[in-house]
C-alpha positions as CSV (number, residue, x, y, z in Angstrom):
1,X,96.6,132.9,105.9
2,X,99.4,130.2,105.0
3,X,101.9,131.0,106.9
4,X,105.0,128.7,107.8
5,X,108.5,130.0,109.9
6,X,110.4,127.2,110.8
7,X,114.3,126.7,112.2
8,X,116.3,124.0,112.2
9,X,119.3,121.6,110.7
10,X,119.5,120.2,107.5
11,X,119.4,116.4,107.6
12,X,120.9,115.8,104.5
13,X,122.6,118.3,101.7
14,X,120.4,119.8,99.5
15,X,119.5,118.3,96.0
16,X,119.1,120.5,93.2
17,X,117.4,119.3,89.8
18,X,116.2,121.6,87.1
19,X,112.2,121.1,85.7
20,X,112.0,119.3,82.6
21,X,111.6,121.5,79.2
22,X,111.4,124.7,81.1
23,X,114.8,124.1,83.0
24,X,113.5,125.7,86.2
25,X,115.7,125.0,89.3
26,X,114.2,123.0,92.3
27,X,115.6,122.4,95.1
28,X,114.6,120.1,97.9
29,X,115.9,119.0,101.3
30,X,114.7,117.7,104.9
31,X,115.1,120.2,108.1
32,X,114.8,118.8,111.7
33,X,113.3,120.8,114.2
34,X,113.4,120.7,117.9
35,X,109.9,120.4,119.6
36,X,109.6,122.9,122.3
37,X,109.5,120.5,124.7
38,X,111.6,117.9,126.1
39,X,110.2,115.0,129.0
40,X,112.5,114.8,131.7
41,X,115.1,111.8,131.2
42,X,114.2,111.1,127.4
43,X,116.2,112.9,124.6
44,X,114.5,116.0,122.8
45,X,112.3,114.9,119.9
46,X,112.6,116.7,116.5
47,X,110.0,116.9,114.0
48,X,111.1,116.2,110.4
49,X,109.7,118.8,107.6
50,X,109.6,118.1,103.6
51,X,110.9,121.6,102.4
52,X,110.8,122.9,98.7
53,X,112.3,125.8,96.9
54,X,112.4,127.2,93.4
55,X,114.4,129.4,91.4
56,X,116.9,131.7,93.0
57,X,116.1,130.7,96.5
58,X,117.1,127.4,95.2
59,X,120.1,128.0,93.5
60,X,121.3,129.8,97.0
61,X,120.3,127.2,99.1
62,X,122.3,124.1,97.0
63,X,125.1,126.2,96.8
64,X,125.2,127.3,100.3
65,X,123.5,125.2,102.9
66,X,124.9,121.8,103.7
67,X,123.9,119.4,106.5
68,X,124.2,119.8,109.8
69,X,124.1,123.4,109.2
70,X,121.0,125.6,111.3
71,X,119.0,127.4,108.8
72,X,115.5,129.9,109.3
73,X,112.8,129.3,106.4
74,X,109.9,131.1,105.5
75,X,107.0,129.7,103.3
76,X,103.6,128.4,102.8
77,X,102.4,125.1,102.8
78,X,101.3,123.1,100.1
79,X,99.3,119.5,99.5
80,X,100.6,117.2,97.1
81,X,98.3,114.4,95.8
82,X,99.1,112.0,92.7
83,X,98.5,108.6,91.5
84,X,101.1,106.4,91.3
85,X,101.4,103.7,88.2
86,X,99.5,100.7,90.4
87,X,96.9,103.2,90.8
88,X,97.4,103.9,94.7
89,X,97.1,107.5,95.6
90,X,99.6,109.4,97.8
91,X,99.7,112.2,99.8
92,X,102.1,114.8,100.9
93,X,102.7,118.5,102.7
94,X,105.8,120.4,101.5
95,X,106.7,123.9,102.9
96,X,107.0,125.8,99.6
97,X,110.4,128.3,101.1
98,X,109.8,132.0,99.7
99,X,112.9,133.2,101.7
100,X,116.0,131.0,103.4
101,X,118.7,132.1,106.4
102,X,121.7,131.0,107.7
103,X,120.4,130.2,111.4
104,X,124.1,129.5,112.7
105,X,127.0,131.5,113.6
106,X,129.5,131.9,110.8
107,X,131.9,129.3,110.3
108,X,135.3,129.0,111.6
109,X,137.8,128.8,108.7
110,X,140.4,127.2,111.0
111,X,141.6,123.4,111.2
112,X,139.0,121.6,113.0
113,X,136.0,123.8,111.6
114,X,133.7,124.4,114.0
115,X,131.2,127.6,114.3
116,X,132.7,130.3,116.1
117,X,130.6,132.9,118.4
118,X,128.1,135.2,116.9
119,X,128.9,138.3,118.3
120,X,125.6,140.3,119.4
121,X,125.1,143.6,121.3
122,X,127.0,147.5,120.5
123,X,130.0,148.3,119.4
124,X,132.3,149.8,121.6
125,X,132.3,153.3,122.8
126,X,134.8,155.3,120.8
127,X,136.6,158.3,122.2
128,X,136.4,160.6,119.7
129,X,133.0,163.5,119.9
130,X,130.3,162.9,117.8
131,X,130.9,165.8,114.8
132,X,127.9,168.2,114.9
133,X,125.7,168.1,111.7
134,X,126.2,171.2,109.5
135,X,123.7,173.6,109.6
136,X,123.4,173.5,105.6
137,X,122.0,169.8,105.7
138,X,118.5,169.9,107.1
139,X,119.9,168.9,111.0
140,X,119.8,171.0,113.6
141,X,121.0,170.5,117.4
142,X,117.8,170.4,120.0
143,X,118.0,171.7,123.3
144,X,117.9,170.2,126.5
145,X,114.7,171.2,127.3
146,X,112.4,168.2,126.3
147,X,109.0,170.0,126.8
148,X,108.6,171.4,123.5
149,X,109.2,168.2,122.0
150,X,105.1,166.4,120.6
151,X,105.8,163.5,121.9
């Protein structure tokens, strides 16, 4: 299985180029992501990740991910080999992306910019009763009585 789920921030914004003859969009940028781990008194090290995407999942990404910004990617990884003109070989991973997130809370529109809270957890409780399904639709009310339920 090649498998690869990573999160992070965009070092740079996104560069999108289009394949020559078949005009296919490509997309490629850099994301750095935090190790899990940080030595006391030195600064948290990131790990710096080649990432790729084609097509649609290209087009969204250039037109809405810019640096800085947290993002989630899911992919695959892939080796890349080729021979340069002097004849020196070269080597590289990419994560081929298959689906892209925004990772960060949404931004703030107002002067200054800035990401304002994601907001997590239930609505609040309304006072109005919960309308009972009509009879007609398949619903039906159960009882208090729990035992007769299968599971």
């Amino acid at each position: 299985m090649n498998k690869v789920i990573l999160m992070g921030r965009l070092t740079a914004d996104p560069e999108l180029r289009y394949t020559t003859g078949s005009n296919i969009p490509v997309c490629r940028f850099r994301l750095a992501v935090d190790r899990p781990f940080q030595r006391q008194g030195e600064e948290r090290q990131a790990d710096f990740f080649s990432i790729v995407a084609w097509r649609s999942t290209a087009e969204f990404v250039s037109r809405y991910f810019r640096k800085g910004m947290r993002v989630l990617v899911e992919g695959y990884l892939r080796n890349n080999d080729y021979e340069d003109s002097q004849g020196i070989r070269h080597y590289s991973i990419d994560i081929h992306v298959e689906r892209a997130f925004f990772a960060d809370a949404k931004r703030d529109d107002s002067p200054g910019g800035g990401f304002s809270q994601p907001s997590y957890g239930m609505p609040a409780q309304q006072d109005t009763p919960v309308s009972q399904p009509d009879p007609g639709d398949g619903f039906f009310p159960l009882s208090d009585d729990d035992d007769d339920l299968p599971f």
